[in-house]
N, CA and C of each residue as an Amber inpcrd file, in Angstrom:
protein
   339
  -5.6200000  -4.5180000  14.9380000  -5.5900000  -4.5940000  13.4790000
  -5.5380000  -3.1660000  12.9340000  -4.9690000  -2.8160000  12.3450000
  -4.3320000  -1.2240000  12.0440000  -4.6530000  -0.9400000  10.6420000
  -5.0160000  -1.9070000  10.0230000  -5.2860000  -2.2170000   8.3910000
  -6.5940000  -1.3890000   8.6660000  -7.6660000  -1.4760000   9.8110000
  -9.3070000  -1.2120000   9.8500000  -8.9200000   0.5860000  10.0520000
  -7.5290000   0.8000000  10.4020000  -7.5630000   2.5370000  10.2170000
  -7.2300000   2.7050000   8.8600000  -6.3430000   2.5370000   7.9110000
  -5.7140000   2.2010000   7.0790000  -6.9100000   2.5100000   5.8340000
  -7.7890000   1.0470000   6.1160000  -9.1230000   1.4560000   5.0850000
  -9.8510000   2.8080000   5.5610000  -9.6890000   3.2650000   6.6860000
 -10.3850000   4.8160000   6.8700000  -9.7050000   5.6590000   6.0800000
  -8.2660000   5.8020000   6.4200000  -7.7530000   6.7650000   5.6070000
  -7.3950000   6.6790000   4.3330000  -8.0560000   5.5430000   3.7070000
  -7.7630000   5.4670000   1.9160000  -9.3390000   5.8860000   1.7930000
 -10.3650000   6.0170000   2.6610000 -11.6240000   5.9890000   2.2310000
 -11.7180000   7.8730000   2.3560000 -11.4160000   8.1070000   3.4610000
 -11.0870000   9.6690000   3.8420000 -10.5050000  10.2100000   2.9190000
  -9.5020000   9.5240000   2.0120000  -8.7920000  10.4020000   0.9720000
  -9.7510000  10.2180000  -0.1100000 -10.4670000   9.1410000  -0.4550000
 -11.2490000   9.2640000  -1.6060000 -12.3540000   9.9130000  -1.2310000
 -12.8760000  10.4750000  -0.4520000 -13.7540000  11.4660000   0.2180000
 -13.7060000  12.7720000  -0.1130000 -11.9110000  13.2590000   0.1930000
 -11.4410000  14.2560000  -0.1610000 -11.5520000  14.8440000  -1.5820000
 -11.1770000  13.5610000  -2.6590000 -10.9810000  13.8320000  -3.4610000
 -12.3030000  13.9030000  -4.4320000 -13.2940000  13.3900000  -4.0350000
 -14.3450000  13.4260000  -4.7190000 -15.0820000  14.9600000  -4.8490000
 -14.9030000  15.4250000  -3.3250000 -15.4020000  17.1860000  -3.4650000
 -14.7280000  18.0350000  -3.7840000 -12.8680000  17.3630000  -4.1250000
 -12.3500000  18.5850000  -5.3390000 -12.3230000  17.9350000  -6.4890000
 -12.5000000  16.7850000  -7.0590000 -13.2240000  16.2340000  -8.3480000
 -13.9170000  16.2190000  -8.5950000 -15.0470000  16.7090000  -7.9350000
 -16.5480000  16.0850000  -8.3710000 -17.2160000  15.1320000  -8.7480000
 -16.8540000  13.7070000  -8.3960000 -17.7110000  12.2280000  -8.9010000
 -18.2410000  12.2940000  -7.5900000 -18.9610000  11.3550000  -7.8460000
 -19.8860000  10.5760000  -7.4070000 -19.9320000   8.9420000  -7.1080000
 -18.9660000   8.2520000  -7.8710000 -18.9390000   7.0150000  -7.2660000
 -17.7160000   6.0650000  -7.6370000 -17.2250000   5.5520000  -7.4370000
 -15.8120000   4.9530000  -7.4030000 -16.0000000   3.7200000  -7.6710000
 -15.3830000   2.8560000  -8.4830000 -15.7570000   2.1060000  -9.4350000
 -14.8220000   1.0600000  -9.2910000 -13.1580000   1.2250000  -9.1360000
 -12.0070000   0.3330000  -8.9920000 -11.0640000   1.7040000  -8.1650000
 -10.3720000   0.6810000  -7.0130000  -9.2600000   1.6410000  -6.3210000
  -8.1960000   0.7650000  -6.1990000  -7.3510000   1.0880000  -7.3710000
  -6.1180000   0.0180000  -6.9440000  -4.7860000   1.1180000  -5.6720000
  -4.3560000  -0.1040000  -5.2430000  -3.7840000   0.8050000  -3.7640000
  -2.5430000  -0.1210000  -3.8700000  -1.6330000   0.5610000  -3.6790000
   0.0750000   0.0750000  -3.4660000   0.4620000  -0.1900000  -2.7910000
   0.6040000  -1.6430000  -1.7790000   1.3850000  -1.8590000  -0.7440000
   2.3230000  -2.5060000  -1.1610000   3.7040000  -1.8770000  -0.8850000
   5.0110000  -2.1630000  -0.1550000   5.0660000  -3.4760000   0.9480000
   5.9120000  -4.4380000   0.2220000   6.2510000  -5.6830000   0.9020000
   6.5590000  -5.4910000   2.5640000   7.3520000  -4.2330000   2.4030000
   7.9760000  -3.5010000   4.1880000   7.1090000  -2.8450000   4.3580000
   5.7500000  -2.7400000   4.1500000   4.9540000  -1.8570000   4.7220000
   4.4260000  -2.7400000   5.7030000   4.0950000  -3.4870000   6.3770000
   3.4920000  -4.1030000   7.7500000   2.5070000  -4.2230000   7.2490000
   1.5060000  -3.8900000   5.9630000   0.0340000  -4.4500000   5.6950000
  -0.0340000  -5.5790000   5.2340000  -1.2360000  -6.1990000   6.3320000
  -1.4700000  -7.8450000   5.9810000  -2.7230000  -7.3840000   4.5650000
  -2.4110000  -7.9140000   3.5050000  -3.0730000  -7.5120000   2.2360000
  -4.4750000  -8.0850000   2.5230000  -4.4700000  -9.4210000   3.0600000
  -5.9580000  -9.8950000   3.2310000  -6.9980000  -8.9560000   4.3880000
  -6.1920000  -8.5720000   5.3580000  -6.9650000  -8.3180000   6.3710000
  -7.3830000  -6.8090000   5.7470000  -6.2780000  -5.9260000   4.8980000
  -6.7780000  -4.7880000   4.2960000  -7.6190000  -5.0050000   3.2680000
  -7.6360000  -6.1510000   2.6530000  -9.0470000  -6.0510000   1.5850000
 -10.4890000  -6.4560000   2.4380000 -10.4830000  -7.2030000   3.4510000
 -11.6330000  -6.8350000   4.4410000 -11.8720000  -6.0280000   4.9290000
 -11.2930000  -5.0620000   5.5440000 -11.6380000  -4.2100000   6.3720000
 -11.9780000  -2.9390000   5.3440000 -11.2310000  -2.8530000   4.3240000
 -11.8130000  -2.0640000   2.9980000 -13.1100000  -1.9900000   2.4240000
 -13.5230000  -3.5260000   2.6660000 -14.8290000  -4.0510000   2.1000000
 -16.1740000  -3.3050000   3.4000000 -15.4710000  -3.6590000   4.3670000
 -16.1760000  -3.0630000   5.6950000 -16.7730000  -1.1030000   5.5670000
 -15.0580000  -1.0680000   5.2810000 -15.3610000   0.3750000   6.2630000
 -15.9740000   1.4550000   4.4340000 -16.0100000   0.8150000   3.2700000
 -16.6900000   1.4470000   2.1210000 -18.3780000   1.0900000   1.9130000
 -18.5420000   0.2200000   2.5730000 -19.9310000   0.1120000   2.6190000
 -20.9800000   1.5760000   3.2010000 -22.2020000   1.8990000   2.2950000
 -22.5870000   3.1160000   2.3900000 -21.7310000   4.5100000   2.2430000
 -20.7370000   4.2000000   1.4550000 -20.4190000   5.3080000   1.1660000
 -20.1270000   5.4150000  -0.2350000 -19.0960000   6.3410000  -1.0700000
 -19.3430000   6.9020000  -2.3440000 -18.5670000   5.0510000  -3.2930000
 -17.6450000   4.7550000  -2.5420000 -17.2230000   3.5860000  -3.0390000
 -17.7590000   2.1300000  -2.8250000 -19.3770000   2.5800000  -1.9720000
 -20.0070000   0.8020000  -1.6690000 -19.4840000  -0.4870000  -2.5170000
 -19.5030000   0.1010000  -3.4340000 -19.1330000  -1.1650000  -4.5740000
 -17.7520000  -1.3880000  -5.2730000 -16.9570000  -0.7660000  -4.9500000
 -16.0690000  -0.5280000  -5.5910000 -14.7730000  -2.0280000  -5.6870000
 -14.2120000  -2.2580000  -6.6030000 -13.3140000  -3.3480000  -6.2600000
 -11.8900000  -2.5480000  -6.1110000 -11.2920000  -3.1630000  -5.3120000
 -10.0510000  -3.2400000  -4.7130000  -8.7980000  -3.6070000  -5.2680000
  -8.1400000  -3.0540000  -6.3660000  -7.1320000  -3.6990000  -6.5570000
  -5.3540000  -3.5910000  -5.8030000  -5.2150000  -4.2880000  -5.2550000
  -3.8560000  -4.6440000  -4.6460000  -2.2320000  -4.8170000  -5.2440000
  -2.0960000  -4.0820000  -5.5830000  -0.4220000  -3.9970000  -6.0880000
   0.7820000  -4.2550000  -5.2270000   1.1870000  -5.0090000  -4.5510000
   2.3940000  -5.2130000  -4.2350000   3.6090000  -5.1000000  -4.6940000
   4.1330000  -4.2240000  -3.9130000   5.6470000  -4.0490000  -4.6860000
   6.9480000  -4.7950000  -3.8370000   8.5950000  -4.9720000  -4.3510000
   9.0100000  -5.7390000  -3.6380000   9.7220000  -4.6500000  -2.4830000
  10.4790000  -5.0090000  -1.6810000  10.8020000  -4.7940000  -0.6600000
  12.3140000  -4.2660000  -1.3740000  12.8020000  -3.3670000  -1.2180000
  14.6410000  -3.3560000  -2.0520000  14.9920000  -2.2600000  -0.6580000
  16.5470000  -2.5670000  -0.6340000  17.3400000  -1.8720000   0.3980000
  19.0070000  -1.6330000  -0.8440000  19.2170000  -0.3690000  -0.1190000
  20.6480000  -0.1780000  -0.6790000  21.8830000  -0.8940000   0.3610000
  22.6430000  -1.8050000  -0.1930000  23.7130000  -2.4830000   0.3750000
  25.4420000  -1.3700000   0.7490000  25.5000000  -1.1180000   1.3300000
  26.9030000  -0.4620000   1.3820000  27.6400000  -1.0000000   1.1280000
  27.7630000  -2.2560000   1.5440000  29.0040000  -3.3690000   1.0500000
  29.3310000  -3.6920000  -0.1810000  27.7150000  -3.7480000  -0.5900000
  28.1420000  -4.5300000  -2.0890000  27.6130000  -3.0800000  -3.0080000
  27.2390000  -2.3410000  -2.6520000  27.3150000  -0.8210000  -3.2510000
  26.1300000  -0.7350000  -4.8050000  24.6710000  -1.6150000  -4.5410000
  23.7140000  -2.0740000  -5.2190000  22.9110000  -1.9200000  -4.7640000
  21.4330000  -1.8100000  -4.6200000  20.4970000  -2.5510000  -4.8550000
  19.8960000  -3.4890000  -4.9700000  19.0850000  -4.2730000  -3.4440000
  19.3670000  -5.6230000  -3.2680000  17.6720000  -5.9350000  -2.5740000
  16.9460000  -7.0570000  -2.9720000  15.5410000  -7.3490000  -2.3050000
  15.8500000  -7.7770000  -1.0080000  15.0090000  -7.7580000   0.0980000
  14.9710000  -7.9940000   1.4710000  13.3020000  -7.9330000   1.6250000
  13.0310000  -9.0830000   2.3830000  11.9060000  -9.6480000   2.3570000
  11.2370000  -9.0430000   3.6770000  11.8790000  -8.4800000   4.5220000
  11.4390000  -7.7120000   5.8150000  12.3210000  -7.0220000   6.1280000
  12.0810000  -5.7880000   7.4140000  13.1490000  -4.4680000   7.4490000
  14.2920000  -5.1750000   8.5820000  15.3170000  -4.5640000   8.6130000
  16.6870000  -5.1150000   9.4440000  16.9730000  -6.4530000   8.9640000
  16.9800000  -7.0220000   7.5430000  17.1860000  -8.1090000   6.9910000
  18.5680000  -8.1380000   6.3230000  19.3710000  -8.9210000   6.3520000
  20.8530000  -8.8980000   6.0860000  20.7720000  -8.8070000   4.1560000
  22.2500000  -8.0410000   3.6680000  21.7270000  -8.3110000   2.6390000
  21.8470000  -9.7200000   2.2000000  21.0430000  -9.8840000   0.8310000
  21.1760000 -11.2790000   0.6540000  22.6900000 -11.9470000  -0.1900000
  23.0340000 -10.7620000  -0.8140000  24.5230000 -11.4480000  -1.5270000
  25.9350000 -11.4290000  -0.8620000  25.4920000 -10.5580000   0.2120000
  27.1170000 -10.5890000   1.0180000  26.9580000 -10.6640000   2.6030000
  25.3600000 -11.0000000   3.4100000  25.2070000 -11.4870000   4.4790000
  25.2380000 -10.0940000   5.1090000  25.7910000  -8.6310000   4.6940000
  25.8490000  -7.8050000   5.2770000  24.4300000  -6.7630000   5.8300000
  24.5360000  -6.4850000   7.3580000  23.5360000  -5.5400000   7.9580000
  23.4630000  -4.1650000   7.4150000  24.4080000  -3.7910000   6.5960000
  24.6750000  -2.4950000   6.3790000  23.5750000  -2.4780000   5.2360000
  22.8050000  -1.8760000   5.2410000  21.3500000  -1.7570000   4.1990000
  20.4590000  -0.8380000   5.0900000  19.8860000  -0.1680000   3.8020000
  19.0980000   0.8630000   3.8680000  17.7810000   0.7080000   3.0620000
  17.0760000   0.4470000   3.6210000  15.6790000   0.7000000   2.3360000
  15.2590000   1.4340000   2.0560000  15.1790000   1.5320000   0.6700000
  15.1410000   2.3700000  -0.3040000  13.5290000   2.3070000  -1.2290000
  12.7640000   1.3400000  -0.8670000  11.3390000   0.7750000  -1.6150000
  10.8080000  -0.0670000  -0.8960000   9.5270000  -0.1890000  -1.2310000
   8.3940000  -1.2890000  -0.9250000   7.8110000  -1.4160000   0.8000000
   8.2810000   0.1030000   1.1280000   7.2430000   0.2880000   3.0290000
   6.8130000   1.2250000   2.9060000   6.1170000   1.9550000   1.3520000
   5.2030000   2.7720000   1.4330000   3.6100000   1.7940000   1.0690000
   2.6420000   2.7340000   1.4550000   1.2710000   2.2670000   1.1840000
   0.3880000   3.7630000   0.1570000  -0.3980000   3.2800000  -1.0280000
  -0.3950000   4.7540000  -1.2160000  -1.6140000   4.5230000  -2.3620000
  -2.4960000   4.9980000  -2.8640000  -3.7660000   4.8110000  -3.8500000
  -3.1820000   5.8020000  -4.9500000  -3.0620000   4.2410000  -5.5280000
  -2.2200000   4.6800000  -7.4660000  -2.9530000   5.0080000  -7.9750000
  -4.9370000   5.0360000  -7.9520000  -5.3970000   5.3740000  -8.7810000
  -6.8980000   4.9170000  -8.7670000  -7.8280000   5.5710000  -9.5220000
  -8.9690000   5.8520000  -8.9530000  -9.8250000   5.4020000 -10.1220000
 -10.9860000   5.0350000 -10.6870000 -11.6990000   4.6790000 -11.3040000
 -13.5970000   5.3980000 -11.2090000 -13.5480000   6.0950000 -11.5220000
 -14.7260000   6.8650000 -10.9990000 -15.6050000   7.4810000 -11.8560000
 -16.9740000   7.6270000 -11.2130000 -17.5990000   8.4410000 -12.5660000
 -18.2450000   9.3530000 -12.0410000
């Protein structure tokens, strides 16, 4: 389960950021996963819940943003959703696609006092 490193390093970054911000406690962390990012959203809001306990965010809620998945089509020369990576496009059946959105993971934003 790779999500239980995942919550380390969103917790490690709010770690970071607290001793060049200066708070003290974290309040709401909404976090951006990308449809092509491989995070199972449930198993990352557990293991989040896990690995923030006793630390500056014990309490903090979790908010989850999903974004969609988009690849650039060569064929059809657009911008097109794809629901997983090496997925044909959907309006002209073609492999030729590139993704372009939604397989990053990344903390949009912080709530803290």
């Amino acid at each position: 389960m790779h999500e239980m490193s995942l919550a380390e390093g969103v917790l490690q970054l709010i770690e970071d950021s607290s001793k060049k911000e200066h708070f003290s406690h974290v309040k709401t962390v909404w976090l951006e996963i990308g449809e092509l990012a491989g995070v199972e959203v449930e198993a990352m809001r557990f293991c989040f819940d896990a690995v923030v306990r006793d630390s500056i965010a014990h309490d903090a809620k979790l908010v989850v943003i999903e974004t969609p998945g988009q690849a650039w089509c060569l064929h059809c020369a657009e911008v097109v959703h794809v629901n997983a990576l090496f997925d044909a496009c959907p309006k002209c059946g073609s492999h030729q696609v590139q993704v372009t959105g939604g397989n990053e993971m990344r903390v949009k934003e912080l709530d803290v006092e």
